[in-house]
C-alpha positions in Angstrom: -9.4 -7.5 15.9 -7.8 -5.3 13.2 -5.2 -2.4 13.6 -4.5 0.1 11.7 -2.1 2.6 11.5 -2.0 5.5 9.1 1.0 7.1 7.8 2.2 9.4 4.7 0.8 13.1 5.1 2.6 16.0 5.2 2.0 19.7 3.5 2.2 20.2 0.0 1.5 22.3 -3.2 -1.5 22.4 -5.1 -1.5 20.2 -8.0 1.0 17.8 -5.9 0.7 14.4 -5.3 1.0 12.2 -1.8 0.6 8.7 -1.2 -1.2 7.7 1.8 -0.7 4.1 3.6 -2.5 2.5 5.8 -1.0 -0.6 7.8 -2.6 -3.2 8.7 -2.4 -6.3 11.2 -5.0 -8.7 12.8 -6.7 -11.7 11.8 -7.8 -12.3 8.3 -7.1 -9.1 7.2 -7.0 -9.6 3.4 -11.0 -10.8 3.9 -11.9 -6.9 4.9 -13.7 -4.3 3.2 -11.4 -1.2 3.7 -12.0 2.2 3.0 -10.5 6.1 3.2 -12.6 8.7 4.9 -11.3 12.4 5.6 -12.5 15.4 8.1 -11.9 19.2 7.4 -12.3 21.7 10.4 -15.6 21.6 11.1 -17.2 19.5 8.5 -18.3 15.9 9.3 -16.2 13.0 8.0 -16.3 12.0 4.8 -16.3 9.0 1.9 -13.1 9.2 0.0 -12.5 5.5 -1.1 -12.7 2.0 -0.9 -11.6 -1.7 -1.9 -13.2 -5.1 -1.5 -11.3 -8.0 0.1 -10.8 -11.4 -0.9 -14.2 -11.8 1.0 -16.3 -10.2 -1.6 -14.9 -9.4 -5.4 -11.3 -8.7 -4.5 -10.2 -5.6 -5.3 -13.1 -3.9 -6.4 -12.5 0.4 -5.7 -15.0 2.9 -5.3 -14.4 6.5 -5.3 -16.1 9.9 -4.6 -17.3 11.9 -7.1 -14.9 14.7 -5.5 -11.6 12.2 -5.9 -12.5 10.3 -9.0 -10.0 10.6 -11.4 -7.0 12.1 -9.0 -7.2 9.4 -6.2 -6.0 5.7 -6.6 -6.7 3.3 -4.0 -4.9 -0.4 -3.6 -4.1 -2.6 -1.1 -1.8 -5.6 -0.7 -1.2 -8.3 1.7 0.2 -5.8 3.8 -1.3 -2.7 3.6 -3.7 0.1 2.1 -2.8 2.5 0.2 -4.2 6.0 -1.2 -2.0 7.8 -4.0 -3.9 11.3 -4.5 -2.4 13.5 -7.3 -3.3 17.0 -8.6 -4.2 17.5 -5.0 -6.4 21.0 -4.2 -6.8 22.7 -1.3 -10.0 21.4 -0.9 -8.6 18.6 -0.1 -7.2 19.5 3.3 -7.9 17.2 6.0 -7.4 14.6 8.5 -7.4 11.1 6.5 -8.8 7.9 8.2 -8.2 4.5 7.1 -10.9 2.3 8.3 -11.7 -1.5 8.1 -14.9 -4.2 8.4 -16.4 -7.4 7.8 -18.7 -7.8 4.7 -19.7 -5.6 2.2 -18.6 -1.9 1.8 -20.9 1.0 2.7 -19.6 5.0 2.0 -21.1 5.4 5.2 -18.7 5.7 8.5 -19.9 2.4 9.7 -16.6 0.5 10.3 -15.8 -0.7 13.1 -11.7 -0.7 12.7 -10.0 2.8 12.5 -7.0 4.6 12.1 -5.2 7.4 14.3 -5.5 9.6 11.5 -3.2 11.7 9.3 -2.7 15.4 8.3 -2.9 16.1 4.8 -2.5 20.1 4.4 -2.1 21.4 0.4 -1.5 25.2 0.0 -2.5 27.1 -3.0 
């Protein structure tokens, strides 16, 4: 088993910058594939990011096209994290860390999620 817990939203400013973490405890956590989805009102959840684990080529990120360039994901022995910067108001949502065995997929298969939290940018 693997939990997570999300923490870091809050409202800010477009063109602002938060940094997301995502805690994590369980067995063998640093061998998971771990990823950053995100849900607006009424839209289904999305791919934001992921980040191999020392199962596959450690480290290795992905992004969406929507986040390249502005998002940064990491992780450590610890935790996840997602630093977004120059956010937009497009990209208010509720932010999901999830976690799973083997390779990563951009789709919502993952059997380990977060609570969720609130990130809300204002233009």
């Amino acid at each position: 088993q693997v939990q997570l817990v999300e923490s870091g939203g809050g409202l800010v400013q477009a063109g602002g910058s938060l940094r997301l973490s995502c805690a994590a405890s369980g067995r063998s956590f640093s061998g998971t594939s771990m990823a950053w989805f995100r849900q607006a009102p009424g839209k289904e959840r999305e791919f934001v990011a992921a980040i191999s684990g020392s199962s596959g080529s450690t480290g290795n990120t992905y992004y969406a096209d929507s986040v390249k360039g502005r998002f940064t994901i990491s992780r450590d022995n610890a935790a996840m994290y997602l630093q977004m910067n120059t956010l937009k108001p497009a990209d208010t949502a509720v932010y999901y860390c999830a976690a799973r065995w083997g390779l990563i997929t951009r789709t919502t298969n993952y059997p380990y999620w977060g609570q969720g939290t609130q990130v809300t940018v204002s233009s």
